[in-house]
DSSP file (Angstrom, degrees, kcal/mol; ACC not computed):
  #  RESIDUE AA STRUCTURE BP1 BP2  ACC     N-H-->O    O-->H-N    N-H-->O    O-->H-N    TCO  KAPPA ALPHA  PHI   PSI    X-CA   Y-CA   Z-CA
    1    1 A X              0   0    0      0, 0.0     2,-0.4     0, 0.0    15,-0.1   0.000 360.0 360.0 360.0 134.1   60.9  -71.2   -6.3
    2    2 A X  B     -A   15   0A   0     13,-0.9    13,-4.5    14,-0.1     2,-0.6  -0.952 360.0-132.9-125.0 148.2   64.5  -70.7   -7.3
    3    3 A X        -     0   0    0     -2,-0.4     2,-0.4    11,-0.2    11,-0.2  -0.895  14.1-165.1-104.8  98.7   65.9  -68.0  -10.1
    4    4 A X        -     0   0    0     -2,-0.6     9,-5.7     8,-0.0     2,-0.3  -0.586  10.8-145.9 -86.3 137.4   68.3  -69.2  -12.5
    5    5 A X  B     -B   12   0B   0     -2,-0.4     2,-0.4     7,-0.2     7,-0.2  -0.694  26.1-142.5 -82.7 151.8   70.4  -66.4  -14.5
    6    6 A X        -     0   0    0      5,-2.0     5,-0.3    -2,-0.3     4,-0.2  -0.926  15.3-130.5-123.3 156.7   71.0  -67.8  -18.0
    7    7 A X  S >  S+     0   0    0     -2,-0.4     2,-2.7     3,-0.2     3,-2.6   0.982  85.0  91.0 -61.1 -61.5   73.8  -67.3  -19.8
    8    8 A X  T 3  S-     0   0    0      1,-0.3    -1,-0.2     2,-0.1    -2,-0.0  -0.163 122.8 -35.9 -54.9  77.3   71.9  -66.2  -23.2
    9    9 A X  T 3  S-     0   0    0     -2,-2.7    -1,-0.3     2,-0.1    -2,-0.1   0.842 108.9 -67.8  92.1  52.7   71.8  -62.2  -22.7
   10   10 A X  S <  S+     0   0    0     -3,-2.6    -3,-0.2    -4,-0.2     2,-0.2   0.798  76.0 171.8  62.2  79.4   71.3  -62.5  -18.9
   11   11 A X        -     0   0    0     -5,-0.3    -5,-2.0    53,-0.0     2,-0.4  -0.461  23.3-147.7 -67.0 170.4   67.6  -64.1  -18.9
   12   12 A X  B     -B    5   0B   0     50,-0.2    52,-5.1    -7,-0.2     2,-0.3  -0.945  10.7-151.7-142.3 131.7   66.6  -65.1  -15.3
   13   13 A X  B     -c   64   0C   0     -9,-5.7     2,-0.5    -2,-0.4    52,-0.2  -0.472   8.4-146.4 -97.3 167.9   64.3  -68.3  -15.4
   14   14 A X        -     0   0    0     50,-2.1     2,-0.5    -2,-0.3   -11,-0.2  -0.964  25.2-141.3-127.8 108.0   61.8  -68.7  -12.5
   15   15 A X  B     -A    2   0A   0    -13,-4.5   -13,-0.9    -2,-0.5    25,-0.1  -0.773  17.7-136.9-102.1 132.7   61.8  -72.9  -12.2
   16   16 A X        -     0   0    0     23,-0.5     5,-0.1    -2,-0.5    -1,-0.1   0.142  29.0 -74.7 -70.5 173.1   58.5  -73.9  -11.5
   17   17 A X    >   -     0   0    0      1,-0.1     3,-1.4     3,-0.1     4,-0.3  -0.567  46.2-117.9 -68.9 139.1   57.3  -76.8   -8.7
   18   18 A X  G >  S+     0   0    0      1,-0.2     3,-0.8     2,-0.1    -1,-0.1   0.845 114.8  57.4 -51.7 -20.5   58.1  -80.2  -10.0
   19   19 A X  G 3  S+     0   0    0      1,-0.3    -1,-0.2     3,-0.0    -2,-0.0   0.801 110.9  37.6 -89.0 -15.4   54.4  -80.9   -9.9
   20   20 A X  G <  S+     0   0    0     -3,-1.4     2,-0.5     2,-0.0    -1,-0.3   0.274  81.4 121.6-100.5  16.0   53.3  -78.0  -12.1
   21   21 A X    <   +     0   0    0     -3,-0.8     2,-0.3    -4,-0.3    19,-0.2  -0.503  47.3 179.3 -78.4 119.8   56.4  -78.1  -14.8
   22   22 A X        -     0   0    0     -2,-0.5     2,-0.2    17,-0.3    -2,-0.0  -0.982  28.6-157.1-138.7 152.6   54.6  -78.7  -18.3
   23   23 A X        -     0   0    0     -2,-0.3     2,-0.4    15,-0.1    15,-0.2  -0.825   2.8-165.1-107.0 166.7   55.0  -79.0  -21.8
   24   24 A X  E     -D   37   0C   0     13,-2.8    13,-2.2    -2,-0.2     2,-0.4  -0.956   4.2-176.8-142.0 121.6   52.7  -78.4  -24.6
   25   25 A X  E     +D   36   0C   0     -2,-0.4     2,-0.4    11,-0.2    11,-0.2  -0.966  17.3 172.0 -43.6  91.8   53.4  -79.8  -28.2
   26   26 A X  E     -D   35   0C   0      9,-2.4     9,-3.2    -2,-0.4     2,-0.4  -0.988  20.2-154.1-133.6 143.1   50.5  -78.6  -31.1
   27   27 A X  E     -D   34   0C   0     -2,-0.4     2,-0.9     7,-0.2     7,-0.2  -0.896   4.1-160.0 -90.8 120.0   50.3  -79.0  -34.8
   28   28 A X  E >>> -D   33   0C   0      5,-2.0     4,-2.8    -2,-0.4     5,-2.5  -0.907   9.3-175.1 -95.8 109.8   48.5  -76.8  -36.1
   29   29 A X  T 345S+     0   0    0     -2,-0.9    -1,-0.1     1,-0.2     5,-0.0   0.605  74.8  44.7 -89.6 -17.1   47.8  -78.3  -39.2
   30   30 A X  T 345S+     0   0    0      3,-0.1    -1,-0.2    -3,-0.1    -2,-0.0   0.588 114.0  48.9 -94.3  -5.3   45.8  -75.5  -41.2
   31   31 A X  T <45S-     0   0    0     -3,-0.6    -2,-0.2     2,-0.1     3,-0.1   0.767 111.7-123.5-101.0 -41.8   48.1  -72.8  -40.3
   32   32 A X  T  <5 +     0   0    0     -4,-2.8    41,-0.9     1,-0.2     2,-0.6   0.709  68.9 129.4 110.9  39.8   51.1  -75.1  -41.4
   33   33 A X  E   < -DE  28  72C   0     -5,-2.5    -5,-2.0    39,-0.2     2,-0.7  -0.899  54.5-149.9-151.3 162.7   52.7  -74.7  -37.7
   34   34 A X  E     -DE  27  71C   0     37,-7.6    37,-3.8    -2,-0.6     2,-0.5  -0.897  15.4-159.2-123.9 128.9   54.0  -76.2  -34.9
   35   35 A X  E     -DE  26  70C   0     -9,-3.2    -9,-2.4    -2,-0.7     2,-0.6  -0.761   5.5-172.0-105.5 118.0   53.6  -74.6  -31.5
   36   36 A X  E     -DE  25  69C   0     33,-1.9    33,-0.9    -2,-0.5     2,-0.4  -0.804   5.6-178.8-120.7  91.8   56.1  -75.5  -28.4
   37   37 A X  E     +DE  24  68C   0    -13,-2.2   -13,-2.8    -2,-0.6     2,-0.2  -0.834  11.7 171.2 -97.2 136.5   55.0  -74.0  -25.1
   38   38 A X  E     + E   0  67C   0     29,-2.5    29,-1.3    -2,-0.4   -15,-0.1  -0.865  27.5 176.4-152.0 154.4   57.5  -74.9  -22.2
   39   39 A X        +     0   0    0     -2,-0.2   -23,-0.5    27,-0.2     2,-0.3   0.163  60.0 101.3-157.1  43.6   58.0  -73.7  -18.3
   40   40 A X  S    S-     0   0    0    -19,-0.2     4,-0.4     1,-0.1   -26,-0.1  -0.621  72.2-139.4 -96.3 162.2   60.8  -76.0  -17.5
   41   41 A X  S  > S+     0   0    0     -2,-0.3     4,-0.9     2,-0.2    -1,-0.1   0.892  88.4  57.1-118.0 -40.2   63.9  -74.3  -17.6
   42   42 A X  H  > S+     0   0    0      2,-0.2     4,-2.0     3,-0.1     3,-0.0   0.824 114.3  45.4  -7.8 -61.8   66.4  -76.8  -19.3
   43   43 A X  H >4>S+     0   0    0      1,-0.2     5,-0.7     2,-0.2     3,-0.5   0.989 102.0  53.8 -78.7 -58.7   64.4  -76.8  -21.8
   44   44 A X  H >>5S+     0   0    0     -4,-0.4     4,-1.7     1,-0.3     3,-0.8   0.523 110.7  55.8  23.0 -65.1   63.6  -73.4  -22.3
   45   45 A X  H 3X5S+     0   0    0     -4,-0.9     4,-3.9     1,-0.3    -1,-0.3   0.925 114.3  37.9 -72.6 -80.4   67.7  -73.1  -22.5
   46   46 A X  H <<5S+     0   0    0     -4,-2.0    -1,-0.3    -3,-0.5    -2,-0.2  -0.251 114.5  50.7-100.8  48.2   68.0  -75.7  -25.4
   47   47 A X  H <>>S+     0   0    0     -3,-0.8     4,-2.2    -4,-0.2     5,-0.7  -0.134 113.3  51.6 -87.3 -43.8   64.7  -74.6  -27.5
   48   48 A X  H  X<S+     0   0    0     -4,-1.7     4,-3.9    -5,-0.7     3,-0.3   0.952 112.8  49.3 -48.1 -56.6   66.6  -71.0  -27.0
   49   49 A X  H  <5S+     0   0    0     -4,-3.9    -1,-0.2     1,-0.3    -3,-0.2   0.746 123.0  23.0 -22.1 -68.0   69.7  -72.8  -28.4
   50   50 A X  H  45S+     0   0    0      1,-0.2    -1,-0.3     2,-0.1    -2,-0.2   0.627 131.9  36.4 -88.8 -21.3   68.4  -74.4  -31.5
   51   51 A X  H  <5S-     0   0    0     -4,-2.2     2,-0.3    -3,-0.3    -2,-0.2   0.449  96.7-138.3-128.1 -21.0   65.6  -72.5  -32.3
   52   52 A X     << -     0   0    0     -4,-3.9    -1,-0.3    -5,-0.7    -5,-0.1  -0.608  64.9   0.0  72.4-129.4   66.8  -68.6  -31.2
   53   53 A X  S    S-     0   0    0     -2,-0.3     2,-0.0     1,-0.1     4,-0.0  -0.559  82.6-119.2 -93.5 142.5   64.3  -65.8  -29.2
   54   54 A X        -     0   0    0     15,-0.1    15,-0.3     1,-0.1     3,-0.2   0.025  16.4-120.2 -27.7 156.1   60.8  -67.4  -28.5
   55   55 A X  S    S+     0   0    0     13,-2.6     2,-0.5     1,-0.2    14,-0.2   0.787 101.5  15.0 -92.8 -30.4   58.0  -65.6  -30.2
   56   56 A X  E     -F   68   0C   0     12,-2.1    12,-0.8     2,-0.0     2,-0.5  -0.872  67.2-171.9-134.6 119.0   56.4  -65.0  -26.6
   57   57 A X  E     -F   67   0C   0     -2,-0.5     2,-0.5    -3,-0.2    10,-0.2  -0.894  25.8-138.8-115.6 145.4   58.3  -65.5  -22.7
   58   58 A X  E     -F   66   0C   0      8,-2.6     7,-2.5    -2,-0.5     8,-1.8  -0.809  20.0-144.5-102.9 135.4   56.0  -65.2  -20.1
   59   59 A X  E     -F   64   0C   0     -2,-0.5     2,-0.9     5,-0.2     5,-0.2  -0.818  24.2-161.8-133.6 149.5   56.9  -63.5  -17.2
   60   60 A X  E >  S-F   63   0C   0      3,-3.1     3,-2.6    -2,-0.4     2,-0.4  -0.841  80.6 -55.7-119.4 113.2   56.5  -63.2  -13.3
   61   61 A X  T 3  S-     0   0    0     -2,-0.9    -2,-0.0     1,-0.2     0, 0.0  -0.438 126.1 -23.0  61.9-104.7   57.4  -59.7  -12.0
   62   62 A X  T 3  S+     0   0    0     -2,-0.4   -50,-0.2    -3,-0.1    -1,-0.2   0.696 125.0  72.1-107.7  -3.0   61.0  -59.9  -13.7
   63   63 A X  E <  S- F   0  60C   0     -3,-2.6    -3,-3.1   -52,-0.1     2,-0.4  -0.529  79.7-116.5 -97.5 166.3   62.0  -63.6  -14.3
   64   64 A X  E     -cF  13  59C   0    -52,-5.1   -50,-2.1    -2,-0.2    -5,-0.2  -0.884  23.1-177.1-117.5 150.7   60.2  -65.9  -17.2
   65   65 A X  E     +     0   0C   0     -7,-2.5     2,-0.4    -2,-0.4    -6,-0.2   0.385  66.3  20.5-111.0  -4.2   58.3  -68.6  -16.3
   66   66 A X  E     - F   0  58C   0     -8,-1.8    -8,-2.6   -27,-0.0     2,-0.3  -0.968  49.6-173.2-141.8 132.9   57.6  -69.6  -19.8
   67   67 A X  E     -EF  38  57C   0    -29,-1.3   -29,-2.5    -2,-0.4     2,-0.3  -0.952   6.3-162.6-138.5 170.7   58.3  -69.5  -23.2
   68   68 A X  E     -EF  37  56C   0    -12,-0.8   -13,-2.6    -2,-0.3   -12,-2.1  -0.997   5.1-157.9-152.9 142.0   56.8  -70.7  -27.0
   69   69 A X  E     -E   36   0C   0    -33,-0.9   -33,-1.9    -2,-0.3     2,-0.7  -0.984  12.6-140.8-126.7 139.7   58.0  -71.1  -30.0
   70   70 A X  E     -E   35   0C   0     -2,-0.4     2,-0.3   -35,-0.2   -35,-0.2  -0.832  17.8-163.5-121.4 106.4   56.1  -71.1  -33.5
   71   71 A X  E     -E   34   0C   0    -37,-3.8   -37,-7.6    -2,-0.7     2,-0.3  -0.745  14.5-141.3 -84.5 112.2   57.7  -73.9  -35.9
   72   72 A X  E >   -E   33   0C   0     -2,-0.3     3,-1.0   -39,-0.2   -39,-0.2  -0.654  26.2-125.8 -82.4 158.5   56.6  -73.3  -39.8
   73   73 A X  T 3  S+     0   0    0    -41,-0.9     3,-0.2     1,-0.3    -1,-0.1   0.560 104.1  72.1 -87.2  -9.3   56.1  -76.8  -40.7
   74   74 A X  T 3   +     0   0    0    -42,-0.3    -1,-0.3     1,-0.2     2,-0.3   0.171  69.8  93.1 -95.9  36.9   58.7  -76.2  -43.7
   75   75 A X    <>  +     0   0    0     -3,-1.0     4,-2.0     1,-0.2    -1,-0.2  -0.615  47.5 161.8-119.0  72.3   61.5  -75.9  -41.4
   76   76 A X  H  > S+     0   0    0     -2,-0.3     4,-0.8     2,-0.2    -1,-0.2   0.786  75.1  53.5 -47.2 -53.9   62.6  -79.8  -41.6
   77   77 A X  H >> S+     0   0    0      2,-0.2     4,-2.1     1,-0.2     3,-1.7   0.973 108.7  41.3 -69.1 -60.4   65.9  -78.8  -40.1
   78   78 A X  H 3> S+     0   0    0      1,-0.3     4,-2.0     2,-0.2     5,-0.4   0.905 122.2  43.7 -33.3 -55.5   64.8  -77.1  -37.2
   79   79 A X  H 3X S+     0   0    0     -4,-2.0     4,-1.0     2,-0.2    -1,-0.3   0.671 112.4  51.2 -59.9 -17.3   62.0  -80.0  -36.6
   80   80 A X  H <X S+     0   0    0     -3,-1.7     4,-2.5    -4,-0.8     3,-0.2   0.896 116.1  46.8-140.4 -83.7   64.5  -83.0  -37.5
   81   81 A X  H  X S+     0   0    0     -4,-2.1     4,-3.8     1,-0.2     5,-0.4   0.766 108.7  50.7 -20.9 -56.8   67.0  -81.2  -34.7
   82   82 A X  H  X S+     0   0    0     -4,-2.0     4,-1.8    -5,-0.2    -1,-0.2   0.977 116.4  42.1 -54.9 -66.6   64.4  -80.5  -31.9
   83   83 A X  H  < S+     0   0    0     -4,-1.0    -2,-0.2    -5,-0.4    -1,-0.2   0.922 119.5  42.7 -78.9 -15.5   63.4  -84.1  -32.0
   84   84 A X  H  < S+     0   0    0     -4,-2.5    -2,-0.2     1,-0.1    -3,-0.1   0.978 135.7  17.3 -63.7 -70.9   67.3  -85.6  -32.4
   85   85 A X  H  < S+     0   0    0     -4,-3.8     2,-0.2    -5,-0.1    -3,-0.2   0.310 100.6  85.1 -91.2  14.5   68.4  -83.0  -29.6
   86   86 A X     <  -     0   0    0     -4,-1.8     2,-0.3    -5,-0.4   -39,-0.1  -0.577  67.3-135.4-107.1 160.0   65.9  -81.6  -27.6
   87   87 A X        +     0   0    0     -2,-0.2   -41,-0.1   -41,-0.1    -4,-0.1  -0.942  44.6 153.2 -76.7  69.4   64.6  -83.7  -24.2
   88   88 A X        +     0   0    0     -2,-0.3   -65,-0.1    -6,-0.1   -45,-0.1   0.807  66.7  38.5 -83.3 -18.3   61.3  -83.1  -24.9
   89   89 A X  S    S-     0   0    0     -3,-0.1    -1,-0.1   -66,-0.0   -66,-0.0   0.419 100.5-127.4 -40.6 -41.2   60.1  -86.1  -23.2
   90   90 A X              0   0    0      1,-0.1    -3,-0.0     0, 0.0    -2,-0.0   0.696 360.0 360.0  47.9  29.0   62.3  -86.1  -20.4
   91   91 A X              0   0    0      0, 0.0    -1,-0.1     0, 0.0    -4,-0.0   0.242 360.0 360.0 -76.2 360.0   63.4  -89.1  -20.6
């Protein structure tokens, strides 16, 4: 496991084994939200960018191994951005 510092207020990421790195993409469609759970650390980095502080990072001892962010589904800019600039894909 290696610990990257990030630039944005000192975080330190914890980057997982390639075989466990995952993302999770849900609509919640009665709550009106979209939920972006990440353990990659790239992304993590440019969701921080565009999107600002996570609503939850998950952490091991002092580095995060995770973070999520909760998209209201009226935020067209934010959404339109994420899928223009974001990798979520990783393609």
């Amino acid at each position: 496991m290696w610990l990257i510092m990030s630039e944005e207020k000192k975080k330190i990421y914890r980057e997982p084994n390639k075989s466990e790195e995952e993302t999770t993409v849900n609509i919640l469609y009665g709550e009106n939200k979209i939920v972006i759970y990440t353990n990659k650390v790239p992304l993590q980095k440019e969701l921080y960018k565009i999107l600002g502080e996570p609503e939850k990072e998950f952490y091991r001892k002092k580095s995060i191994t995770g973070s999520s962010w909760v998209i209201s589904t009226e935020e067209k800019s934010k959404i339109s951005k994420i899928l223009l600039r974001v990798n979520l894909f990783d393609l």
